[in-house]
C-alpha positions as CSV (number, residue, x, y, z in Angstrom):
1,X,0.0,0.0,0.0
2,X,1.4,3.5,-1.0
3,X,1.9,5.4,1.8
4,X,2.5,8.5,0.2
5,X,0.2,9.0,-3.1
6,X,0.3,12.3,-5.1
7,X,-1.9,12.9,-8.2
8,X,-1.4,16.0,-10.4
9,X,-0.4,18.4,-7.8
10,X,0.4,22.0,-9.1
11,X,1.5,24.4,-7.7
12,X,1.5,28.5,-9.5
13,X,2.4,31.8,-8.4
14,X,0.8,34.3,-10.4
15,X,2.2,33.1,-14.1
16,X,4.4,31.1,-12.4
17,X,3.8,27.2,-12.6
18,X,6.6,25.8,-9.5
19,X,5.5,22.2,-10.1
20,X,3.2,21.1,-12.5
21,X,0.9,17.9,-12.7
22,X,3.1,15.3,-10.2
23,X,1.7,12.1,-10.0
24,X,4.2,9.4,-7.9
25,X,3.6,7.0,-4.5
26,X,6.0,6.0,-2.6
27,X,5.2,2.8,-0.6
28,X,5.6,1.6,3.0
29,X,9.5,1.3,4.4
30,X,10.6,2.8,1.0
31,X,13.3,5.5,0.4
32,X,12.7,7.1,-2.9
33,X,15.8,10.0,-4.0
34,X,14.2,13.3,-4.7
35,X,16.3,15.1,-7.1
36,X,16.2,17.9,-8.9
37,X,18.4,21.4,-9.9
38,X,17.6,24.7,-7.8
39,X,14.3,25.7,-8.4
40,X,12.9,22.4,-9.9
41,X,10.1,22.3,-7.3
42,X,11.5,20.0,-4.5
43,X,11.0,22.6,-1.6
44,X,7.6,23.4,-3.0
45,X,6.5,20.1,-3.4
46,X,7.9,19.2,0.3
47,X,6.0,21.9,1.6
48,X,2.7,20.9,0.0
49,X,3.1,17.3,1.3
50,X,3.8,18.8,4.9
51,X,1.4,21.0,5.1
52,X,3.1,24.2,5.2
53,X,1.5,25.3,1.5
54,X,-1.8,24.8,-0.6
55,X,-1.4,23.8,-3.9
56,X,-3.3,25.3,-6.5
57,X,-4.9,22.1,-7.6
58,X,-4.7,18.0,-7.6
59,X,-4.7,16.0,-4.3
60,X,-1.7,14.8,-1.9
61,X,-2.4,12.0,0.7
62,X,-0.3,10.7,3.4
63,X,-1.0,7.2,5.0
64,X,-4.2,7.5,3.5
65,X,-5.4,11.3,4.9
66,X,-5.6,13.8,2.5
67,X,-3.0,16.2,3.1
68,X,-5.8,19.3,3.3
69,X,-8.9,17.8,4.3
70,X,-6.8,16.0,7.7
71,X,-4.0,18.3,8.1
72,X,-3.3,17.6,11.6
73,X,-4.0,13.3,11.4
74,X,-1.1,14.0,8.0
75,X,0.8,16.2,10.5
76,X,1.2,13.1,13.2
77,X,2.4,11.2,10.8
78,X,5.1,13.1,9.2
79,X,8.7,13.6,10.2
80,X,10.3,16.9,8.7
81,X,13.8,18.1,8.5
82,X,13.2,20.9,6.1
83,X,16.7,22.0,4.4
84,X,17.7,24.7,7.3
85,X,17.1,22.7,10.7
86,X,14.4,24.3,12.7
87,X,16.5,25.1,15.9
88,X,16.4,27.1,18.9
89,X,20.0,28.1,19.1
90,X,19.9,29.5,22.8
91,X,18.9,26.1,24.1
92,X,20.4,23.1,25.4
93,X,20.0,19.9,23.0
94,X,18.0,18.1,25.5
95,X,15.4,21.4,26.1
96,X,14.7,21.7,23.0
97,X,14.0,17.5,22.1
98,X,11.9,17.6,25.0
99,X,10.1,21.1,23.7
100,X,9.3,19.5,20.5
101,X,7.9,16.5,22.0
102,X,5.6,18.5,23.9
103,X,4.7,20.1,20.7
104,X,3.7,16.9,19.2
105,X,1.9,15.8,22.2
106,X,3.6,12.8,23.0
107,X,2.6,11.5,26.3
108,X,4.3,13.0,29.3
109,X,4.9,9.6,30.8
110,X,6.6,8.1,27.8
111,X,8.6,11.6,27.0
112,X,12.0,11.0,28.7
113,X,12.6,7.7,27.5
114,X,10.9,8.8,23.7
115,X,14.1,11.8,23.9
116,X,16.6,9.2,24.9
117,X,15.8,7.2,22.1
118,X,16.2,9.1,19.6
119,X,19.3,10.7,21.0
120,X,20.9,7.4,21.0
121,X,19.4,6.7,17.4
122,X,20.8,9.8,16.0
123,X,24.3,9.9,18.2
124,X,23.5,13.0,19.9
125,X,23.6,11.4,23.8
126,X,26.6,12.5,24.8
127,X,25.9,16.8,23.7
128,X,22.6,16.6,25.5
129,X,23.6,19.1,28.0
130,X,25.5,21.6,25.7
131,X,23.8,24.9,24.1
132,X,22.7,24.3,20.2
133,X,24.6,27.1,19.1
134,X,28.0,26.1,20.2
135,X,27.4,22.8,18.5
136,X,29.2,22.1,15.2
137,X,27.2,21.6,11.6
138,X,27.3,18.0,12.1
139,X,25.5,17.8,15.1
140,X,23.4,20.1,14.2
141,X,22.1,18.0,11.7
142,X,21.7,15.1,13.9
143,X,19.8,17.3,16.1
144,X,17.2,17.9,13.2
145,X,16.7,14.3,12.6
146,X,15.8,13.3,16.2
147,X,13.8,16.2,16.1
148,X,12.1,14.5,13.1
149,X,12.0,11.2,15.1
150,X,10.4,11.7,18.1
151,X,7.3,10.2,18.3
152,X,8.2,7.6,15.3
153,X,6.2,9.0,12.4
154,X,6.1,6.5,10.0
155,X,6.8,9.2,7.2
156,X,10.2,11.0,7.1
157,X,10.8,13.9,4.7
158,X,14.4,15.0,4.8
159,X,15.7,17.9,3.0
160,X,19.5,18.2,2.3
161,X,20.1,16.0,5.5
162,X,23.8,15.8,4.8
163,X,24.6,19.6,3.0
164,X,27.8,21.3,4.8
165,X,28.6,18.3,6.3
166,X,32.8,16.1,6.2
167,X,33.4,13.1,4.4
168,X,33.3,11.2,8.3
169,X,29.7,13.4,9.8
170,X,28.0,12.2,6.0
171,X,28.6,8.7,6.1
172,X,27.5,8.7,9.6
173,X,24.4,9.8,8.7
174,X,23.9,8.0,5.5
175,X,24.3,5.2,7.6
176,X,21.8,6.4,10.1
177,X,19.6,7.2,7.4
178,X,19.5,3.6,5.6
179,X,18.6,1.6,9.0
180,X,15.6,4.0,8.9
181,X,14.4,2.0,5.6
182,X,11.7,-0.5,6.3
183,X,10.5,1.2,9.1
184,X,10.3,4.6,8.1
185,X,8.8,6.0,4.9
186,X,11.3,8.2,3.3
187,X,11.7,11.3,0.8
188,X,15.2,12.1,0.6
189,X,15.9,15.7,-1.4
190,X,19.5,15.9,-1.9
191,X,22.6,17.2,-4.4
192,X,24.6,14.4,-3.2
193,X,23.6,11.8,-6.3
194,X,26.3,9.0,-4.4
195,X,24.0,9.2,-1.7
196,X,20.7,8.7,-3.5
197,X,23.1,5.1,-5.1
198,X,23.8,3.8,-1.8
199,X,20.5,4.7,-0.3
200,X,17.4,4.7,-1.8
201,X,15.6,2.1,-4.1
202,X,13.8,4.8,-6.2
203,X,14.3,8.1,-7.8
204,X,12.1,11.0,-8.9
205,X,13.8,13.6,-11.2
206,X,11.6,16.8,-11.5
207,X,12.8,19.3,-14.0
208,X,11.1,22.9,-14.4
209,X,8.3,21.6,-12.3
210,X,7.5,18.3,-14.3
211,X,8.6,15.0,-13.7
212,X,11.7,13.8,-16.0
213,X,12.3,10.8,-14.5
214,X,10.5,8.2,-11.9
215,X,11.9,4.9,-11.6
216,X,13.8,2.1,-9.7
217,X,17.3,3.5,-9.8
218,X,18.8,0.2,-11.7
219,X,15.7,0.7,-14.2
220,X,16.6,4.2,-15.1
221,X,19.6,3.7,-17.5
222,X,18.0,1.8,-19.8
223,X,14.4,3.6,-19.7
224,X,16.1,6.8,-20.5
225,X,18.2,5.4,-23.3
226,X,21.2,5.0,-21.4
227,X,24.2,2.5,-21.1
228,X,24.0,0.6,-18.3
229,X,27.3,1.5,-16.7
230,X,25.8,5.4,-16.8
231,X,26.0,6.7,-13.7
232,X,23.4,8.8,-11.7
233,X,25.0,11.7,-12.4
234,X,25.4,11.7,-15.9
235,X,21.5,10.0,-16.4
236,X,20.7,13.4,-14.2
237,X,22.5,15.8,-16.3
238,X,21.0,14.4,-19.5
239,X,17.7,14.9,-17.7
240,X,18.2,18.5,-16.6
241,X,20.7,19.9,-19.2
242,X,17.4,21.1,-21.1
């Protein structure tokens, strides 16, 4: 069962169409690799799917609530790290965990042990105590994905999760991000095409606000008139170079 199911969703400002006519699912426990250049229509269609903008027409549903009609039930369910983590900088890690799982309501018993977990999950344990702002990029990061975790959505829509980060913080948290699969739903909007290869089973490749490309990733090649041994990269540049 899809778990995510879009059908033409648009999305214009003024005479300006920022995605136009999307139609993709992505099922239960899968990862599919968002791509796109700047100003494809990723953010927007991130936003639409999270509730944070209206489209101008089709429909978006989310575990089967329609993103507009149950905005709150689709809201419950959904796991954001939008592309600038939504920190508090003046407060300690563990503060602000537990000030978001307030925020989602998670029951007051279960809250200390719900922080913990997701501190251990995302390796952030041992900064707990420290102020956000004297933290470095990487953690940073980690602290926006146990932000995302708490409360174990089972939809997880990550934007840039690894963008600023070193060779050692990004394949920490590719790692982290490939034991989500199975029981996490995931969109993962990134630049990073290696990371979409080792991580996700599917890709969709908007282009000016359409779709160029929606696919398993081994399938893609050859669909799109490709060798085989083309890489991701050079299947996306074809896609985009228009």
């Amino acid at each position: 069962m899809p778990m995510i199911e879009v059908q033409n969703l648009t999305k214009r400002y003024r005479d300006r169409i920022a995605i136009d006519q999307l139609t993709f699912s992505v099922n239960e426990g899968e990862i599919l690799g968002f791509l796109g250049p700047n100003g494809a229509g990723k953010s927007t269609t991130m936003k639409i799917l999270t509730g944070f903008l209206p489209p101008s027409s089709g429909t978006a549903r989310v575990a089967g609530f329609d993103v507009f009609a149950h905005p709150l039930e689709v809201k419950r369910r959904i796991g954001y790290l939008p592309e600038t983590p939504p920190l508090y900088p003046e407060m300690t890690v563990h503060g602000y965990l537990k000030f978001v799982a307030a925020l989602k309501q998670l029951p007051g018993r279960g809250l200390k042990a719900e922080v913990d977990r997701v501190a251990g999950l995302t390796g952030v344990t041992d900064v707990m105590g420290r102020v956000i702002q004297n933290l470095s990029k990487g953690y940073k990061q980690r602290v926006g994905i146990a932000q995302a975790l708490l409360g174990a959505p089972p939809v997880l829509i990550l934007d840039e999760p690894t963008e600023g980060l070193d060779p050692v913080q990004r394949s920490e948290l590719r790692a982290l991000i490939r034991g989500l699969a199975g029981k996490h739903t995931l969109i993962l909007s990134t630049h990073i095409l290696p990371e979409v290869t080792v991580t996700c089973e599917k890709v969709l490749i908007i282009h000016q606000g359409k779709i160029a490309a929606y696919d398993a990733i081994q399938k893609l090649a050859t669909v799109h008139g490709q060798p085989e041994s083309a890489s991701l990269e050079e299947i996306f540049i074809k896609l985009t170079a228009a």
